[in-house]
C-alpha positions in Angstrom: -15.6 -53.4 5.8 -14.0 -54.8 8.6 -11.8 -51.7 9.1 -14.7 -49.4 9.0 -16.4 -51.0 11.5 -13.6 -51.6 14.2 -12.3 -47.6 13.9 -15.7 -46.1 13.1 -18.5 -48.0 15.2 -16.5 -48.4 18.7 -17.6 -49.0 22.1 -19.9 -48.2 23.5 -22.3 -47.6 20.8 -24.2 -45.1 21.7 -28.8 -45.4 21.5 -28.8 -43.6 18.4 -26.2 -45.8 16.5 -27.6 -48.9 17.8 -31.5 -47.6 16.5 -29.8 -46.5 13.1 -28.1 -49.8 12.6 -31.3 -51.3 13.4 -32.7 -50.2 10.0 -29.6 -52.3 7.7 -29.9 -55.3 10.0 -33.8 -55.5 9.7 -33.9 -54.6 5.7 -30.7 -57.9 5.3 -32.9 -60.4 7.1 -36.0 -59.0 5.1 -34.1 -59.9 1.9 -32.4 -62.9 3.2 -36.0 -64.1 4.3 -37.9 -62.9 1.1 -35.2 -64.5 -1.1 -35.4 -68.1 0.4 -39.2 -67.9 0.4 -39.8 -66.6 -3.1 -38.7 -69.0 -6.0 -38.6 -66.4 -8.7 -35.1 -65.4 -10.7 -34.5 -62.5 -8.8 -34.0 -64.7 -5.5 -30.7 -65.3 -6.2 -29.9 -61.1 -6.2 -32.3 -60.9 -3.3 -30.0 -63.3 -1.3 -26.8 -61.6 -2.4 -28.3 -58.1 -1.5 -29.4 -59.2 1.7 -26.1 -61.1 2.9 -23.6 -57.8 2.2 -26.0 -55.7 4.4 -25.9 -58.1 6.8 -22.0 -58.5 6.9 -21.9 -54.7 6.8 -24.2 -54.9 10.1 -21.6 -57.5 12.0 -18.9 -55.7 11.1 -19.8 -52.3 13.2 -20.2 -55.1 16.3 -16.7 -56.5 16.1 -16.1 -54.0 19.4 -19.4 -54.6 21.1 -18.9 -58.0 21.2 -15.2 -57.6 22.5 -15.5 -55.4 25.3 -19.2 -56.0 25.8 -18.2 -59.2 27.5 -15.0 -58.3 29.6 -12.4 -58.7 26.6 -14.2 -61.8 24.6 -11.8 -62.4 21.7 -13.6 -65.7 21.2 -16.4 -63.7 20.0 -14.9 -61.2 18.3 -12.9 -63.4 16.2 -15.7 -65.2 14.8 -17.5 -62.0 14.5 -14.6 -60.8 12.2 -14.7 -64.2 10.5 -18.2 -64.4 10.1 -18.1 -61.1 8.2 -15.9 -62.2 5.3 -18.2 -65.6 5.1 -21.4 -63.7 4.6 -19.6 -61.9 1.8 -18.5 -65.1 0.8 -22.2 -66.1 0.6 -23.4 -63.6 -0.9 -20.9 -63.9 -4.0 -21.7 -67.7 -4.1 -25.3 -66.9 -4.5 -24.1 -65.2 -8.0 -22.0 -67.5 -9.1 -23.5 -70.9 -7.9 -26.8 -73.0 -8.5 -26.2 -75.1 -4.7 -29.7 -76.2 -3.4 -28.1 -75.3 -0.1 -27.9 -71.5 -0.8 -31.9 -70.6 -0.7 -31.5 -72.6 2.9 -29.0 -70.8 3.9 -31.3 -67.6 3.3 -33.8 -69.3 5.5 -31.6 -70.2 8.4 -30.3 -66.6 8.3 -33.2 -65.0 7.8 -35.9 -67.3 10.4 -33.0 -67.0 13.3 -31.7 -63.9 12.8 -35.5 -61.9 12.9 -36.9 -63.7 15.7 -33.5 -63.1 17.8 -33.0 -59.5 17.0 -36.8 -58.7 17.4 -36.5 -60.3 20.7 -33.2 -58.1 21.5 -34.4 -54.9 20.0 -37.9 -55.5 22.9 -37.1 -55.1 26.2 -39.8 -56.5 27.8 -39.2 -59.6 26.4 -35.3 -59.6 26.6 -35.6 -58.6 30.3 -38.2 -60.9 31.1 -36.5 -64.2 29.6 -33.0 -62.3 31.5 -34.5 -62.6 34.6 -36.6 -65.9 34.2 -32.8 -67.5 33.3 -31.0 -65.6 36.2 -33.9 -67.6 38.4 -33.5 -71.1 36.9 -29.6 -70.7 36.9 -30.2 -69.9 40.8 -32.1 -72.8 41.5 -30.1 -75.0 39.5 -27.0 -74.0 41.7 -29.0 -74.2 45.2 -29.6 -77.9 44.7 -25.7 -78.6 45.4 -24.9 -75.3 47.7 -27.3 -73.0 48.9 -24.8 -70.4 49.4 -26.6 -68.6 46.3 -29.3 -65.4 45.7 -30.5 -63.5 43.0 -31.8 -60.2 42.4 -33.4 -59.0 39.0 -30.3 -60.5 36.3 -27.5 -60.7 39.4 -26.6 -63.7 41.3 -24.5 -63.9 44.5 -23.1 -67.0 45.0 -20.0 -68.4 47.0 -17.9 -66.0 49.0 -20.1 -62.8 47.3 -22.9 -64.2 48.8 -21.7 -64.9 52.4 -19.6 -62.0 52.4 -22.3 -59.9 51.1 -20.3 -58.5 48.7 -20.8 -57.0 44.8 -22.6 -59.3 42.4 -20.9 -62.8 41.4 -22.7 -62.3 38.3 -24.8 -60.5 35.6 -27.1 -62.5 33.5 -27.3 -61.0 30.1 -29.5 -61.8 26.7 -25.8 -63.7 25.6 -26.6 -66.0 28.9 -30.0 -67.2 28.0 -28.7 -69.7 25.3 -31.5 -67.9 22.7 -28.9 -67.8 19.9 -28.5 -71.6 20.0 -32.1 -72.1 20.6 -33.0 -70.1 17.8 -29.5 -71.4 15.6 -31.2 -74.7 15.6 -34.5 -73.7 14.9 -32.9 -71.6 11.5 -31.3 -74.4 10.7 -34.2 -77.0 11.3 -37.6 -74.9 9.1 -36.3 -74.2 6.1 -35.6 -77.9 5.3 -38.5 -77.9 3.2 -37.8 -81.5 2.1 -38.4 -82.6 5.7 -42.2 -82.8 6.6 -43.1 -80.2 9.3 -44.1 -83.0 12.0 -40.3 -84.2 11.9 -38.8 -80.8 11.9 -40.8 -80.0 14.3 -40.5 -82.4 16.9 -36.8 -82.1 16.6 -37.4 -78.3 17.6 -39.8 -79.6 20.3 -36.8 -81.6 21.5 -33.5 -79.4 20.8 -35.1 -76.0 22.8 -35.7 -77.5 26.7 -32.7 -79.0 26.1 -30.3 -76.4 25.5 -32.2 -74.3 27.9 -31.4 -76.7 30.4 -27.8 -77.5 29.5 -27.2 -73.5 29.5 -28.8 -73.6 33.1 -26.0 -75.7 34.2 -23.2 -73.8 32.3 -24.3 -70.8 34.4 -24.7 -72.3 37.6 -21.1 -73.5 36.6 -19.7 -70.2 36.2 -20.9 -68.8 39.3 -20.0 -71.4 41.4 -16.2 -71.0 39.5 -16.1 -67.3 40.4 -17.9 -67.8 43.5 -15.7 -69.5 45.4 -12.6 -67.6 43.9 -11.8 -71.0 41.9 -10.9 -68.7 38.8 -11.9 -65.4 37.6 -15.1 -64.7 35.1 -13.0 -64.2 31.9 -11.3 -67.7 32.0 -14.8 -69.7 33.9 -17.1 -68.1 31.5 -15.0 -67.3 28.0 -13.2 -70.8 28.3 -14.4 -73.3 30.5 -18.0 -72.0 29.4 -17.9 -71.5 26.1 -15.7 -74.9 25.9 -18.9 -77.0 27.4 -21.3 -75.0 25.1 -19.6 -76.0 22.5 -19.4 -79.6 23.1 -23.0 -79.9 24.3 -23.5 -78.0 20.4 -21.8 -80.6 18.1 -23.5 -83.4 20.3 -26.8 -82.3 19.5 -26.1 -81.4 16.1 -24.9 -85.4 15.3 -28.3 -86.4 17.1 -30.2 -84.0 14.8 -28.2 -85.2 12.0 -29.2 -88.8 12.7 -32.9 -88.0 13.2 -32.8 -85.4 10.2 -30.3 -86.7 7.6 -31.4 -83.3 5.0 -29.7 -81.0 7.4 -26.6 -83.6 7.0 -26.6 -83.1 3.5 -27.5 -79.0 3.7 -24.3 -78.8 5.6 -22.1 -80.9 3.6 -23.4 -78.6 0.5 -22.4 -75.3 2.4 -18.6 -77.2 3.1 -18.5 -77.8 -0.6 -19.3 -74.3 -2.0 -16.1 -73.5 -2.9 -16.0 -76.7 -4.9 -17.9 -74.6 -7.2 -15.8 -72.3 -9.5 -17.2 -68.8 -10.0 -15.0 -65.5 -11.9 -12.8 -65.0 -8.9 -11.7 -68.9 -8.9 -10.7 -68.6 -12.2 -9.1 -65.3 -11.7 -6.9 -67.3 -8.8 -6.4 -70.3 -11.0 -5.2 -68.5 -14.2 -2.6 -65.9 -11.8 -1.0 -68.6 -9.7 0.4 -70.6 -12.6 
């Protein structure tokens, strides 16, 4: 799968690719979505269905995600790896009875519709763009006011005095949606949880990460701005580095406000704790 998609969907995609693969993505997160929410026996094949269409879907954006971002192998690695873990998923949901599969359904399925509806609007994608592109602007002019934006590009630093070519682009990757929305999947399915706690955790988790991601950007630009390093190393690196930080330190505050998502985590670690066919296919050739 992973072969098809890296010699048969390459970059750029072109309008009608990117419509047709809307229809796959859109029908996975349908199933995903239907399968968490309906507690019937066919939730289970639902689930599975729903998580190979979807790995089939990140599998034609292994490129995209590459060269999209000037040569992103962080993302394209985990693109790659996410592929063969939604398989993974999808075979567990077969094989195993783990009270954290239907969840994982949920988090899939709640994230992954409200983000892709979202990206597949342009009103809205441009308009949250270009609302970021502002905030990241104003962010940077409290410490230098050597900064302007136009639309989704910022001039900062030298670029801006030398009024020169764009520091920046602010893209839908730069508004910090997918961790917005990441924590939001992960927080409403916890049906255990009563909504006023999962909610005020969401209420909590989304101006903060939209503010943290503020200061990432204003970060960048001032990094490439001022000729400190170039954009694959300030953003890719340094950028991604702090994201990720900022990530796992709100995820152990959530954790110790919402203790289910603890345990929904530490059951999705665990799945392969559970034997299924191919297990014991492995066990019986490697003695």
């Amino acid at each position: 799968m992973v072969i098809l998609g890296l010699y048969v969907f390459t970059f750029p995609l072109s309008g009608t690719v990117r419509y047709f693969l809307s229809v796959p993505l859109f029908l996975s997160l349908f199933f995903l979505l239907v399968g968490f929410i309906l507690n019937i026996k066919i939730s289970k094949y639902l689930r599975s269905v729903g998580w190979i269409i979807f790995a089939f879907y990140w599998s034609t954006q292994i490129n995209t995600l590459y060269y999209y971002e000037n040569g992103d192998i962080v993302n394209a690695f985990l693109c790659t790896a996410g592929v063969y873990l939604l398989i993974y998923f999808a075979y567990k949901d077969i094989t195993s009875k783990a009270e954290c599969l239907p969840w994982l359904a949920g988090v899939a399925g709640i994230s992954g519709l409200i983000y892709f509806s979202m990206d597949y609007i342009s009103v809205l994608k441009n308009s949250l763009i270009e609302i970021v592109a502002r905030h990241s602007a104003l962010i940077y002019s409290i410490f230098d006011k050597n900064i302007k934006v136009e639309g989704s590009l910022i001039w900062a630093g030298y670029d801006y005095i030398g009024n020169s070519s764009p520091t920046a682009e602010i893209i839908f990757a730069c508004t910090a949606i997918q961790s917005m929305l990441l924590f939001v999947g992960l927080i409403l399915p916890l049906r255990e949880v009563n909504i006023k706690r999962r909610l005020s955790a969401i209420a909590f988790l989304i101006p903060t990460i939209y503010f943290l991601n503020l200061i990432r950007n204003a970060s960048v630009v001032y990094l490439v701005g001022y000729r400190i390093t170039d954009m694959n190393v300030a953003h890719n690196y340094i950028g991604k580095s702090g994201s990720l930080i900022a990530l796992i330190v709100l995820v152990f505050l959530v954790f110790k406000y919402i203790p289910e998502l603890y345990d929904k985590i530490i059951c999705t670690i665990n799945l392969y704790r559970e034997e299924g066919f191919v297990e014991r296919i492995l066990k019986k050739v490697m003695r």
